[in-house]
N, C-alpha and C positions, 0 to 999 in steps of 0.2 A: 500460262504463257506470259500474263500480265508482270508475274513475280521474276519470273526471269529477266525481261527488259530493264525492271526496274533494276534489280541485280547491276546489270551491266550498267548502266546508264552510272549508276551510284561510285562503281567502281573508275568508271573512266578519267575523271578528274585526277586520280591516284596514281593510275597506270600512265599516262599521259607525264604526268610533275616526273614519275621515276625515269620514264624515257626519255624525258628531255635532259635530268641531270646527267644519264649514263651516255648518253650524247654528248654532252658538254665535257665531263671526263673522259671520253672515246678523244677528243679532239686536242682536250690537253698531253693525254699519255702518248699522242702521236707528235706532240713538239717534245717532251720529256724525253722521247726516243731518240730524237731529232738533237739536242743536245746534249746528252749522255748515252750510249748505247748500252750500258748498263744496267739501266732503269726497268725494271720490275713490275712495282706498283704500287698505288697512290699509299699513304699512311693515314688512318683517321686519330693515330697518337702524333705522329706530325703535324699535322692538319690543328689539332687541340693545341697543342705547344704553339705552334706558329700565330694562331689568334688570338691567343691571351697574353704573348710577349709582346714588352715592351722593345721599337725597333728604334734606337741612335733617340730619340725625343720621347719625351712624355706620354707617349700616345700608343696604344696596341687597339688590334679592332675591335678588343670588348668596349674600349674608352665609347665609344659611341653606341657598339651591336651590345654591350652587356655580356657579360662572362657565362650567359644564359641564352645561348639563341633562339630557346623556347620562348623567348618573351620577347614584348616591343626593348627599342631604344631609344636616343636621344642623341642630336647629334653636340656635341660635346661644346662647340662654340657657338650654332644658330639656336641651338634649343629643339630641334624640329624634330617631331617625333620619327621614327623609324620602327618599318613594321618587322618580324622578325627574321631571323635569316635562315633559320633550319625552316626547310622546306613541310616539315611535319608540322608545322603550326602556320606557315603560308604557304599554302599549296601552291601559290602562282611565282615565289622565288625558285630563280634559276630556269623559267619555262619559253625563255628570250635569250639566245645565245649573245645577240647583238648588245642586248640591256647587262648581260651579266658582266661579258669585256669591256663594257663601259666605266661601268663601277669598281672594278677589278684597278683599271688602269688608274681610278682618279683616286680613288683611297689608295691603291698601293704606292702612289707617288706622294701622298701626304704622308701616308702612315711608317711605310718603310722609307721613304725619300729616295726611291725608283719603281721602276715597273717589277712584278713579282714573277717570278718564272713560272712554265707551264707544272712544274713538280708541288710549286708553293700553293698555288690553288686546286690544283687538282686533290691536292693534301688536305686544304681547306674545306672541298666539297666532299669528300670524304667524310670527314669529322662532322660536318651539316648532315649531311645525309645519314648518318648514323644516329642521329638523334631523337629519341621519340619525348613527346607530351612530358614533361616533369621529371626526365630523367637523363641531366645532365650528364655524362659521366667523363 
């Protein structure tokens, strides 16, 4: 019975990070809907393109996250480190709807130079989500 709890116990951190991303994509494919009615579903080859392009300036969100979101980063002008953004290497990214549109909004206004639509991150969490330990793709 002991093996069992631990089981569960061990698993819940995991089960929890996913429910909270497919939460946080439930919420965006409902604006996606909401401004195109034609919208389908997220792209994690979207998602990959759209993070590692440069938008109108010098800067795409590997400049700071790393073209590796397996790994920390750096943020490109303070220096400060940055912990990773695929949720398989920090289990507690994305597990804050509030924390995640915060971020969303203040890099998407440096990076692209406006707010990113609900298709662009939900595309974004895709491609994070898709990512396991060392295996970039």
């Amino acid at each position: 019975m002991r093996i069992l709890w631990w089981s569960i116990a061990l698993c819940l951190p995991f089960t929890a990070q996913a429910q909270s991303l497919v939460q946080l994509q439930a919420g965006y494919a409902k604006q996606a809907v909401q401004d195109d009615s034609s919208f389908k579903t997220f792209s994690a080859a979207r998602g990959q393109r759209f993070f590692l392009s440069k938008h109108g300036s010098d800067w795409s969100c590997a400049s700071c996250h790393t073209s590796d979101p397996t790994r920390d980063g750096k943020h490109d002008v303070t220096g400060r480190a940055i912990l990773p953004m695929a949720p398989a290497a920090n289990p507690k990214r994305f597990t804050d709807a509030a924390i995640a549109e915060k971020w969303f909004r203040r890099n998407c206004r440096d990076v692209v130079g406006r707010e990113c639509s609900a298709l662009e991150k939900g595309d974004v969490l895709a491609w994070l989500g898709s990512l396991r330990m060392g295996a970039v793709r």
